[in-house]
N, C-alpha and C positions, 0 to 999 in steps of 0.2 A: 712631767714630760721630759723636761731636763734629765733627769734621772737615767730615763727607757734612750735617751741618746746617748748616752756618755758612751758607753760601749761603741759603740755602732763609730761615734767618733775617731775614739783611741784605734780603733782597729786600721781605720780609713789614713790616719798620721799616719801609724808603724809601715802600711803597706806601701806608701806614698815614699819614704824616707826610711830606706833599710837601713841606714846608720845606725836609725834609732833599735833596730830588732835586740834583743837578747840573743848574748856569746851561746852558742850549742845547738842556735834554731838553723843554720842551715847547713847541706850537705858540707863536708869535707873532700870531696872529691870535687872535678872543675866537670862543670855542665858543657858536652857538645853540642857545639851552635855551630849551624844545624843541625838539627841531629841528623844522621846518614843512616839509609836503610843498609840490611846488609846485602852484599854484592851475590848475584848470581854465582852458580860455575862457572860459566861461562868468562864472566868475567872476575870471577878472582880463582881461580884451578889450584887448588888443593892434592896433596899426594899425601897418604900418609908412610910410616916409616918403611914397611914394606912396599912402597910402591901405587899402591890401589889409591886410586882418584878417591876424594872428599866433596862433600859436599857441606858448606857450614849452614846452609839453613837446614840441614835436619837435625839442627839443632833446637831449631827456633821452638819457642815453649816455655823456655829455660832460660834463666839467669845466666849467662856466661861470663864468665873470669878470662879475662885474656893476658897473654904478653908476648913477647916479640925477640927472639934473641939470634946468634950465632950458636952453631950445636955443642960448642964447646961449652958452653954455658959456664964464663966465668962470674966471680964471686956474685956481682953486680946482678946476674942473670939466677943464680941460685937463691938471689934473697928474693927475688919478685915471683918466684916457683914457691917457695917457700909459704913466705905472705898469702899466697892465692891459697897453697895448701890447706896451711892452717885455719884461712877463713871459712874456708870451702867445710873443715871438717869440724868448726865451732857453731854452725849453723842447728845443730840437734836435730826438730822436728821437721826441718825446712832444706836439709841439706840435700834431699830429692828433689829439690830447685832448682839447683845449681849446677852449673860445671865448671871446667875447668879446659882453658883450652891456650896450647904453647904453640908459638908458629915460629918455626926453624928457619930462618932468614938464609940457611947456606946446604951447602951438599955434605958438607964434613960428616962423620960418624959421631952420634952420640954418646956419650961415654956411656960403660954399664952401671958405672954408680949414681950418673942421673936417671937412667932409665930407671931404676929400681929406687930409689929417692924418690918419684914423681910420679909413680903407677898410678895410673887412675884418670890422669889427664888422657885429653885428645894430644896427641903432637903429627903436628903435618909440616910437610913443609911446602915454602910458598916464596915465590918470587916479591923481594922487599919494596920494587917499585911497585909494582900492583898492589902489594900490600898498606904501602904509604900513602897510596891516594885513595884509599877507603880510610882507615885511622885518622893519619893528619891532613887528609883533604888536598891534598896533593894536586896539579894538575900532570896528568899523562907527561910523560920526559922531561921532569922537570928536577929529576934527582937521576945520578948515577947508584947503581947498585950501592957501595961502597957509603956513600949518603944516606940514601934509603933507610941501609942497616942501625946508623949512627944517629939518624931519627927518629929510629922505631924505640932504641933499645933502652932508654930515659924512662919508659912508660908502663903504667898499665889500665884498661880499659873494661868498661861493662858493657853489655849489650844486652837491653830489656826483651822478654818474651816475646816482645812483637816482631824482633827481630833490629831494633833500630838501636847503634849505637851512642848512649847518652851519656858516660861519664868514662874521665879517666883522671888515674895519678900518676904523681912521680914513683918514680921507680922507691926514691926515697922514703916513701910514705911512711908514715906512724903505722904499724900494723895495727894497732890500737881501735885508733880513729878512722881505719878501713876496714876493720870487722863490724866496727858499731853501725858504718856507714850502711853497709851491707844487709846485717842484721833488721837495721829501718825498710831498707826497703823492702826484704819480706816480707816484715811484720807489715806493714802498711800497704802493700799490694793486695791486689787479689787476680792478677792475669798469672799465670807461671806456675 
């Protein structure tokens, strides 16, 4: 009897005391708590580059890859295009899961060599207060634009098929250990 518990014990410890887990058992990216559904049009109004209103739940289905930048999109903002890229295009049988999606925090012109570096993403642009209080949970006027931007732009973020945002990294991330990230929750999904 002793025996048919042992298991049933250890599991009961480890989960009690995550100290105790083994390095690699959990995600590398930070868990949003709460997690945030995503925002209406309404309430977050999307344009994309030409002009024409967006809608980000018709997205919903799909893994989405997000980040947050000014158009100019310096170095900081190319590595997090990048990163998403590459995840985006390591995924194999799985990468009609995913997307890819750039939200332009200013009015400025895009340059052509990100636009052609980055084809394939969504890029809209979006007001970065409105934007800050869906990502970092923001309350309504509680950031000047100028803020806004400078909190967004440290980041990058997931939003699960259901539509609800659940994880996000530094901008600095391991590209590494954000595709492995990724890659798990494919593989271990079955919504998307």
């Amino acid at each position: 009897m002793l025996m048919s518990l042992a298991p049933v014990i250890a599991a009961l410890l480890v989960y009690f005391n995550p100290e105790w887990r083994p390095e690699g058992s959990a995600a590398y990216g930070e868990l949003v708590e709460p997690q945030r559904p995503m925002p209406t049009a309404q309430n977050l109004p999307l344009t994309t580059l030409d002009g024409k209103p967006f809608d980000l739940s018709s997205l919903k289905g799909k893994w989405i890859m997000m980040a947050a930048d000014g158009a100019a999109c310096p170095d900081s903002c190319a590595r997090k295009l990048y990163i998403i890229r590459n995840t985006h295009a390591s995924q194999g049988k799985h990468v009609e899961r995913l997307t890819r999606v750039w939200f332009i925090t200013d009015d400025a012109p895009v340059p052509e060599k990100v636009l052609e570096a980055y084809k394939g993403a969504v890029m809209v642009r979006v007001n970065p207060v409105m934007l800050q209080q869906f990502l970092l949970g923001g309350a309504p006027g509680s950031m000047t634009p100028e803020q806004a931007r400078n909190a967004l732009a440290p980041m990058i973020w997931v939003i699960d098929p259901l539509g609800n945002l659940i994880l996000q990294y530094p901008s600095i991330a391991d590209p590494e250990m954000f595709r492995k990230d990724i890659r798990k929750l494919l593989q271990n999904s079955r919504i998307g």
